[in-house]
C-alpha positions as a Python dict, from the first residue, in 0.01 Angstrom:
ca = {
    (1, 'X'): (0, 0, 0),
    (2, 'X'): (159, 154, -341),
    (3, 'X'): (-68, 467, -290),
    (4, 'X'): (95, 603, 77),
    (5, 'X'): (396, 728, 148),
    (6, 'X'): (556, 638, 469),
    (7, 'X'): (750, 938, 622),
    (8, 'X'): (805, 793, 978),
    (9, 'X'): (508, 749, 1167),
    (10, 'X'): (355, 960, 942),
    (11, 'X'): (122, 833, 667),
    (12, 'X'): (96, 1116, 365),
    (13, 'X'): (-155, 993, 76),
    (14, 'X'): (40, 1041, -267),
    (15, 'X'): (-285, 1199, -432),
    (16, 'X'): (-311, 1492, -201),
    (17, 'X'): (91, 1557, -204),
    (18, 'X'): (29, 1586, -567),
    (19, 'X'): (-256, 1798, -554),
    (20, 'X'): (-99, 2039, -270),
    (21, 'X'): (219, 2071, -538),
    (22, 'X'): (6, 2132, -849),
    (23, 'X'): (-169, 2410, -611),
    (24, 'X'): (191, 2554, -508),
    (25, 'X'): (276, 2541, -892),
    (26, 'X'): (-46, 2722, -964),
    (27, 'X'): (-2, 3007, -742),
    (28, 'X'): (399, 3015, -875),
    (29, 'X'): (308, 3068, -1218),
    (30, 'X'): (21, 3286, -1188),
    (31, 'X'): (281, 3565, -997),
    (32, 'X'): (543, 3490, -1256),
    (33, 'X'): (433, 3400, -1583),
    (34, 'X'): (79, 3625, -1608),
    (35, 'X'): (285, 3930, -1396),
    (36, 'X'): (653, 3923, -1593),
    (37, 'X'): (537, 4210, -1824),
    (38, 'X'): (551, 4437, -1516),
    (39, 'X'): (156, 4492, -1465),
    (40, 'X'): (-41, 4425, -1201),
    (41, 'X'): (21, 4097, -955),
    (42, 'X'): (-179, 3824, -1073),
    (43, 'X'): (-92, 3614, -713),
    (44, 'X'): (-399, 3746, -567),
    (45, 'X'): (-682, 3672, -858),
    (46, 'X'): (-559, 3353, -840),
    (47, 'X'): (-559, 3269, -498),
    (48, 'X'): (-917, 3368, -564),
    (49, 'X'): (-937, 3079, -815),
    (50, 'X'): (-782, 2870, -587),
    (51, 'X'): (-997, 2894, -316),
    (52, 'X'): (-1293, 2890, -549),
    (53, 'X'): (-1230, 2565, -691),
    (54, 'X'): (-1128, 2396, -385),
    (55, 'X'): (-1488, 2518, -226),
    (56, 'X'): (-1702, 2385, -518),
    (57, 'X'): (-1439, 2087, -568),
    (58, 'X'): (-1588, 1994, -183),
    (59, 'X'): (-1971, 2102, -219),
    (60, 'X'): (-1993, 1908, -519),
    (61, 'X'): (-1887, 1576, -413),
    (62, 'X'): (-2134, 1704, -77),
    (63, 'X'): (-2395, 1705, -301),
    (64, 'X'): (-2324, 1410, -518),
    (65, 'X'): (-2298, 1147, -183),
    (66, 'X'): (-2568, 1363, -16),
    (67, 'X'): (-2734, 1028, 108),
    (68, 'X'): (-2407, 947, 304),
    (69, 'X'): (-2358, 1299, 470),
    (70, 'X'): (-2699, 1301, 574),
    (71, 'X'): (-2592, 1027, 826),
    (72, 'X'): (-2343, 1307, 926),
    (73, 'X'): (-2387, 1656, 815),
    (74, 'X'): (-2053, 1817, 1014),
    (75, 'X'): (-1831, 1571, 796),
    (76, 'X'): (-1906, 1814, 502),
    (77, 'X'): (-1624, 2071, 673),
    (78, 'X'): (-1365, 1775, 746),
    (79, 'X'): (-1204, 1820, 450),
    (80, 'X'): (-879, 1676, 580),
    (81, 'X'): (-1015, 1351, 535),
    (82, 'X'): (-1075, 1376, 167),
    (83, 'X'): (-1367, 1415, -108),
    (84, 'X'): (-1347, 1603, -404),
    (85, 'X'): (-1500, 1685, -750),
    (86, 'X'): (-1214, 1776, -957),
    (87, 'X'): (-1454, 1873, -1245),
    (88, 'X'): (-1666, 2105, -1044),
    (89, 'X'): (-1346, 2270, -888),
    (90, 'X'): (-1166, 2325, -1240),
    (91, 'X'): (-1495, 2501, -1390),
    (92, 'X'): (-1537, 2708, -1033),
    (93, 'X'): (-1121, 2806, -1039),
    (94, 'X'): (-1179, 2903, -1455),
    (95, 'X'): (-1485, 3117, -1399),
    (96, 'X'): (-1318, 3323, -1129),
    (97, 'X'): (-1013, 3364, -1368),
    (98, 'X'): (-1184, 3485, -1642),
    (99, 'X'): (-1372, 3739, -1418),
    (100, 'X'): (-1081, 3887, -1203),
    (101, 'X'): (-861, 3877, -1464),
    (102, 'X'): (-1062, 4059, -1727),
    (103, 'X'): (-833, 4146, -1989),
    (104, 'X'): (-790, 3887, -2317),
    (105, 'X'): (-426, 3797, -2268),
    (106, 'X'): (-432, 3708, -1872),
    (107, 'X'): (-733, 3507, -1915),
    (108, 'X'): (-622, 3333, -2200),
    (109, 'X'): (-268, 3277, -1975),
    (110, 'X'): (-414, 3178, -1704),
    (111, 'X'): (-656, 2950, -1857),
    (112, 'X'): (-425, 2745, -2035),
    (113, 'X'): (-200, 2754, -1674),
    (114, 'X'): (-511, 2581, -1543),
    (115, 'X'): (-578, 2323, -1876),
    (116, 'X'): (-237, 2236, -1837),
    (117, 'X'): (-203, 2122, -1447),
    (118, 'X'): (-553, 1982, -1497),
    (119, 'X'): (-398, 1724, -1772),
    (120, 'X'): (-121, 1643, -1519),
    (121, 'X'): (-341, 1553, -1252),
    (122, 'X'): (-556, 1353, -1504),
    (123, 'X'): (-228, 1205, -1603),
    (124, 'X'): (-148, 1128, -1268),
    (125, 'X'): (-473, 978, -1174),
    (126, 'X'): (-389, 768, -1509),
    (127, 'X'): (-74, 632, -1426),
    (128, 'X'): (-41, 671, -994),
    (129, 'X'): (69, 308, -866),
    (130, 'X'): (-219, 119, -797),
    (131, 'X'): (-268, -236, -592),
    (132, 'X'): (-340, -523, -787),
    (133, 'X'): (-631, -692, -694),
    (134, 'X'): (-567, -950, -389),
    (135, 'X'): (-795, -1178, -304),
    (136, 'X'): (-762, -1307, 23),
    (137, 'X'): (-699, -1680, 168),
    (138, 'X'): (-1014, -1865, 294),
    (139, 'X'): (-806, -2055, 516),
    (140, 'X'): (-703, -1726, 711),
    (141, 'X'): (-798, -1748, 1055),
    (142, 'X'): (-862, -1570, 1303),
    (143, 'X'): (-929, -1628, 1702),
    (144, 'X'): (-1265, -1488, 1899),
    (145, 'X'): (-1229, -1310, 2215),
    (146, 'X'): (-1451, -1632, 2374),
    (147, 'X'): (-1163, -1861, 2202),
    (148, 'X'): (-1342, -2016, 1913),
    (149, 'X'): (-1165, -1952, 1573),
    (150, 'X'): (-1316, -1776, 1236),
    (151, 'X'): (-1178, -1811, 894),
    (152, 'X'): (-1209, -1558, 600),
    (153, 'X'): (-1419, -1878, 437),
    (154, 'X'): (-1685, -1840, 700),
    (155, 'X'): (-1806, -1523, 582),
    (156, 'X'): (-1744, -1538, 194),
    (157, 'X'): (-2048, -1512, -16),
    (158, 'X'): (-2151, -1166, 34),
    (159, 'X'): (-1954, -848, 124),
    (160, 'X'): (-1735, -798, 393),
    (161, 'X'): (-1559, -526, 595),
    (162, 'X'): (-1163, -568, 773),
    (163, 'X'): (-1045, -334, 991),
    (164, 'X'): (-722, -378, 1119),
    (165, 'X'): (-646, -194, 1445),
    (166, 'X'): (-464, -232, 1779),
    (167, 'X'): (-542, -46, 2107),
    (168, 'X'): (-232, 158, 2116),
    (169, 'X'): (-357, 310, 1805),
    (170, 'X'): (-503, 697, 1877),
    (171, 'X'): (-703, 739, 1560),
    (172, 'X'): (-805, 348, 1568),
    (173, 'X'): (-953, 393, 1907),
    (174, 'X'): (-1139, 732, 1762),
    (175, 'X'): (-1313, 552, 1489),
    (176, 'X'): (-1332, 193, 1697),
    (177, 'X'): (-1722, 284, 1869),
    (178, 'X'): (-1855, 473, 1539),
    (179, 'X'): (-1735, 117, 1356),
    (180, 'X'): (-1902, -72, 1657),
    (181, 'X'): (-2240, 130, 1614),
    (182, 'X'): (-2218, 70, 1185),
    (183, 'X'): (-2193, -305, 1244),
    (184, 'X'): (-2516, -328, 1462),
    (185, 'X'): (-2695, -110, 1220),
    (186, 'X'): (-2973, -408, 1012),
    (187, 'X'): (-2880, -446, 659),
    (188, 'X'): (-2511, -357, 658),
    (189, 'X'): (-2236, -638, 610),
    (190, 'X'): (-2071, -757, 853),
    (191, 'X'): (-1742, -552, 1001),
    (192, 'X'): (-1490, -751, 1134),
    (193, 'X'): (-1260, -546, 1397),
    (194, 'X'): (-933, -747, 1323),
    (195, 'X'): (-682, -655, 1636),
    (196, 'X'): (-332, -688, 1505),
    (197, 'X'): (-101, -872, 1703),
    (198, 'X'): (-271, -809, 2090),
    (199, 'X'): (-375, -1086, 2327),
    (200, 'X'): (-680, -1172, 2420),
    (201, 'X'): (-716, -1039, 2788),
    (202, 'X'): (-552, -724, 2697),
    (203, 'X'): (-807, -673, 2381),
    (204, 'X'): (-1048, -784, 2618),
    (205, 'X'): (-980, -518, 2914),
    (206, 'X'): (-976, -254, 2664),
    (207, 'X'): (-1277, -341, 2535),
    (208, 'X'): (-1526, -346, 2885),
    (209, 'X'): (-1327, -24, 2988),
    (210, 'X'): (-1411, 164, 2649),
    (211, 'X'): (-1796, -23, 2691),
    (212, 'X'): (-1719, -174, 2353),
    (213, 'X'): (-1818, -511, 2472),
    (214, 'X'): (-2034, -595, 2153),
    (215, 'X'): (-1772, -510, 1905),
    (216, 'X'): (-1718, -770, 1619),
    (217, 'X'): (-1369, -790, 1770),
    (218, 'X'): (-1125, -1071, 1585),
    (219, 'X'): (-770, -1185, 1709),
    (220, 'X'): (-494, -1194, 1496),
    (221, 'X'): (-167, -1254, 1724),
    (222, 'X'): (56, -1297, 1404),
    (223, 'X'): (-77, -995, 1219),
    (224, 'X'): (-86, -1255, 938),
    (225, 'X'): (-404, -1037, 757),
    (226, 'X'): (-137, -722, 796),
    (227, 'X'): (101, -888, 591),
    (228, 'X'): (-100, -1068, 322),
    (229, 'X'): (-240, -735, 235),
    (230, 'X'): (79, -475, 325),
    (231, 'X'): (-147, -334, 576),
    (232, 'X'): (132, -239, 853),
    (233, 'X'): (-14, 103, 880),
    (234, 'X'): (-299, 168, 1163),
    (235, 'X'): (-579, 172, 1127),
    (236, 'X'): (-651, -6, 788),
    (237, 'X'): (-999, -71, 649),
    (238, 'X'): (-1106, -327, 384),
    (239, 'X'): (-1375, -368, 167),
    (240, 'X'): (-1386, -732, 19),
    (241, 'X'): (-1607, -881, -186),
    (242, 'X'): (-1808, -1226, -158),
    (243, 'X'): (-1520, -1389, -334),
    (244, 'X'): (-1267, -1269, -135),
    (245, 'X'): (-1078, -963, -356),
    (246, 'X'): (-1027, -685, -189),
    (247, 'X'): (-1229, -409, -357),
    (248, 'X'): (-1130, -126, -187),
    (249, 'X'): (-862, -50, 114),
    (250, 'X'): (-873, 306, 339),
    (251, 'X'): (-537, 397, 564),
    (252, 'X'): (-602, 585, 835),
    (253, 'X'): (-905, 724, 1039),
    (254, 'X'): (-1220, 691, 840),
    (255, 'X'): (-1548, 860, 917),
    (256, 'X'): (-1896, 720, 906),
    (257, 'X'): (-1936, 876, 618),
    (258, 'X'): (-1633, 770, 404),
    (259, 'X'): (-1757, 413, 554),
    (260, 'X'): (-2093, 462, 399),
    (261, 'X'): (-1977, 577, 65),
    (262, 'X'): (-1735, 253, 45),
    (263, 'X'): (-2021, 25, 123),
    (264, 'X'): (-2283, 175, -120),
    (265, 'X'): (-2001, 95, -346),
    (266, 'X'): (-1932, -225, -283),
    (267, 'X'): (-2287, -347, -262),
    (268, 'X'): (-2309, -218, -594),
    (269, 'X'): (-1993, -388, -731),
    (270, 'X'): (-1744, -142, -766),
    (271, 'X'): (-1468, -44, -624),
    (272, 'X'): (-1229, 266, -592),
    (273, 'X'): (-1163, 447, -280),
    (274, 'X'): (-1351, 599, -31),
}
């Protein structure tokens, strides 16, 4: 997927490499351009900022998906796994300027230092590489652990979520029973636990000794879904509409609550990502 970087094993989102450099290049200038007249070090006021903005950035995208994190309050401190209001963190980081900074010319600096990354990262958000829509094959099938066979037309007509795993997968077998316990809940759509590339008996021991024995669990020896939608990175979640096009896509762990934000989402016909 166009939006991850592949450095090894390692899977690095492009949005938050260009948000941790835009940070670095904040810090930078504030201790070089506000400070080169030989006064007092402006590193520290806008650290302040920093840390400001990245606090309200968090509690108000908290507060706007409230619902969701009410399902699981903790998630509000993983902020490793993303969510952010850029808005809310830009007025927080610009408040604290003006105040520690005080005098007219640092202020004014350091305001248009923030203006100016802010239009990058809008510019970014703009332009970033972004998947075209795919919409998957109805004829893709897939085998059942009892050996009957499902195809992606079976279940089109209504929303749909993929997630492509394998059980040598760490963070695919952390967020395998909270997916399990999501699909059983009444009134969400169906989750389809696609194992990539596994046989049966294997998938199947795994499953009875985890006590995962309901899970929505779907063979795919080939790892032909992996391919159609550039998916090779585990896990993978996808959120497809009733005709097929994938709406949204999530690499990597994702939490009940990043799950819950993608469906309210995609029930309501958008898409973006979680």
């Amino acid at each position: 997927m166009s939006n991850i970087l592949h450095i090894g094993p390692v899977m690095v989102p492009l949005d938050r490499l260009v948000a941790l450099a835009l940070m670095l290049l904040f810090l930078t200038a504030c201790e070089w351009r506000l400070c080169r007249d030989g006064r007092r070090s402006a590193f520290w006021p806008g650290l302040l900022a920093l840390a400001a903005g990245l606090i309200a950035a968090r509690a108000a995208y908290v507060w706007q998906h409230r619902v969701s994190f009410a399902l699981d309050p903790i998630a509000a401190l993983h902020v490793w796994l993303g969510g952010w209001s850029w808005a809310a963190g830009v007025v927080a980081a610009g408040a604290v300027l003006v105040l520690s900074l005080r005098r007219a010319r640092p202020v004014a600096q350091g305001l248009a230092l923030l203006a100016a990354l802010t239009l990058i990262w809008a510019g970014f958000e703009r332009l970033a590489p972004r998947d075209p829509p795919l919409m998957l094959p109805a004829s893709l099938a897939f085998e059942r652990l009892d050996g009957d066979s499902l195809t992606l037309g079976d279940v089109r007509g209504g929303p749909v979520v993929l997630n492509l795993w394998a059980t040598w997968c760490p963070p695919c077998r952390r967020e395998l029973p909270m997916l399990v316990q999501a699909a059983a809940e009444p009134g969400v759509p169906p989750i389809l636990l696609v194992d990539q590339g596994e046989a049966a008996g294997h998938v199947r021991r795994f499953l009875e000794t985890e006590r995962l024995n309901t899970a929505p669990v779907l063979l795919d020896p080939d790892s032909r879904l992996g391919e159609i939608t550039g998916g090779k990175a585990l896990p993978t979640t996808l959120f497809v509409d009733g005709e097929g096009i994938v709406r949204q896509s999530h690499v990597g762990q994702i939490s009940r609550v990043q799950l819950d934000i993608a469906l309210r989402t995609l029930s309501a016909g958008g898409d973006g990502a979680p």
